[in-house]
N, C-alpha and C positions, 0 to 999 in steps of 0.2 A: 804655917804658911797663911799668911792671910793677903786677899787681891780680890780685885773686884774688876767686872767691867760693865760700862753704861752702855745704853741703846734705846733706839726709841722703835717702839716694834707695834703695829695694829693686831686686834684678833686674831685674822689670816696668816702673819707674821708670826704671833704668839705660836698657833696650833701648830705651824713647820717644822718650830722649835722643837715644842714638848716632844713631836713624833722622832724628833733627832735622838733628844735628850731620852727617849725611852729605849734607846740603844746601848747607849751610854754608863747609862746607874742599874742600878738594881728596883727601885719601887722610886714613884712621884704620891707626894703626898701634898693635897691642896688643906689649905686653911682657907680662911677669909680674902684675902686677897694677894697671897703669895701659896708658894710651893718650898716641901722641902725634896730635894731630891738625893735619896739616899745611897750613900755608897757601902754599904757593911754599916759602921758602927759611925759614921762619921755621915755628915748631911752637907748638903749646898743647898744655899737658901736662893732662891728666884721672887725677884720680885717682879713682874710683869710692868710694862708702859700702862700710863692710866689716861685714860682721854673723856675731856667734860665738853661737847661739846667741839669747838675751833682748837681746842689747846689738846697738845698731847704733851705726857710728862714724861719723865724717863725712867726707865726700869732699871735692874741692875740684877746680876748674877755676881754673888760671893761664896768664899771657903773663907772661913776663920775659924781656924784652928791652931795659930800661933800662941795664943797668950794661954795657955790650960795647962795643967799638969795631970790630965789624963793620959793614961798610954792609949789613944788611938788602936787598935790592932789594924783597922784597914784605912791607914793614915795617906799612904802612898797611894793607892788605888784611887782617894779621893782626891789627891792633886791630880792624878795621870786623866782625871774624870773631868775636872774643872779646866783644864788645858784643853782637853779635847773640844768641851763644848765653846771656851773661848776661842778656840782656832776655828771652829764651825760659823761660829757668828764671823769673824772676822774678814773668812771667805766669802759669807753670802751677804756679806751688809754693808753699806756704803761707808766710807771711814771722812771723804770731803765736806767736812761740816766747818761752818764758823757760827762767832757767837759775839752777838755786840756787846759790844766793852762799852760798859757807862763812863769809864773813868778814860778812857780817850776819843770822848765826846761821840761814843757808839759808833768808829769803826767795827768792823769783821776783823776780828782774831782768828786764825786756826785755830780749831780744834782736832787733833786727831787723836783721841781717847774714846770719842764718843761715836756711836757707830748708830746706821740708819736702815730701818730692814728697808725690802726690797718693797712693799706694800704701803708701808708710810711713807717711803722715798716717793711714789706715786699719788700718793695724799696730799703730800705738802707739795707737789709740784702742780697739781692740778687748782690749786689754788693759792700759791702761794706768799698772796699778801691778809691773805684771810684764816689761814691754818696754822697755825703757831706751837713752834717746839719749845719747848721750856723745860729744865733742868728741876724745877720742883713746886709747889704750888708758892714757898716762901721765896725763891732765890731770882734773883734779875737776868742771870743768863737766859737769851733768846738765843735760840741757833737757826741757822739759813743754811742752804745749802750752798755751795760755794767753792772755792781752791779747786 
């Protein structure tokens, strides 16, 4: 299985999670600036929103475990694990995002993939021509809140 899901999430945001996600897995294990979050023999990797500043970037939670020919023993538990916390976010984060399309002279496209915690949703509305969400420090997606 491999799946991924994006969000843009602050600190405050971060911390709700992790205290979610510590229900969840079995151990969180920090590196530099992500997380693995282990389910038995198998991990889900977290990479947290990173914010410089006005710009926040977006984070992402995955399982990749498709392409291996390891036998997994706790292969299942770590999808039942990565569902869980996807459907967690999903509930508590805003999903009405759009994102200016350079290529149709920066209209607002939908986006419903990418998900808005509750704390950042509060960030970029409190200043919204000044707080900017962006998909990666290299890529042109800008998302607004929207739909």
């Amino acid at each position: 299985m491999d799946a991924e899901i994006q969000f843009f999430m602050t600190q405050k945001d971060h911390a709700e999670f992790l205290e979610y996600a510590d229900t969840v897995v079995l151990d969180i294990i920090q590196h530099e600036n992500d997380y693995h979050l282990m389910v038995g023999d198998c991990g889900l990797h977290l990479v947290p929103s990173e914010q410089e500043g006005e710009i926040m970037y977006a984070g992402r939670l995955e399982i990749r475990l498709g392409q291996t020919d390891i036998p997994y023993q706790d292969l299942e538990r770590a999808k039942s694990a990565f569902r869980k916390l996807r459907n967690w976010i999903k509930k508590h984060y805003w999903s009405r995002l759009a994102y200016l399309n350079k290529n149709k002279k920066n209209k607002l496209t939908p986006s419903r993939v990418h998900w808005l915690g509750p704390d950042a949703k509060r960030w970029k509305e409190s200043d919204p021509d000044k707080h900017v969400l962006k998909l990666s420090k290299t890529s042109w997606m800008q998302f607004e809140i929207g739909f």
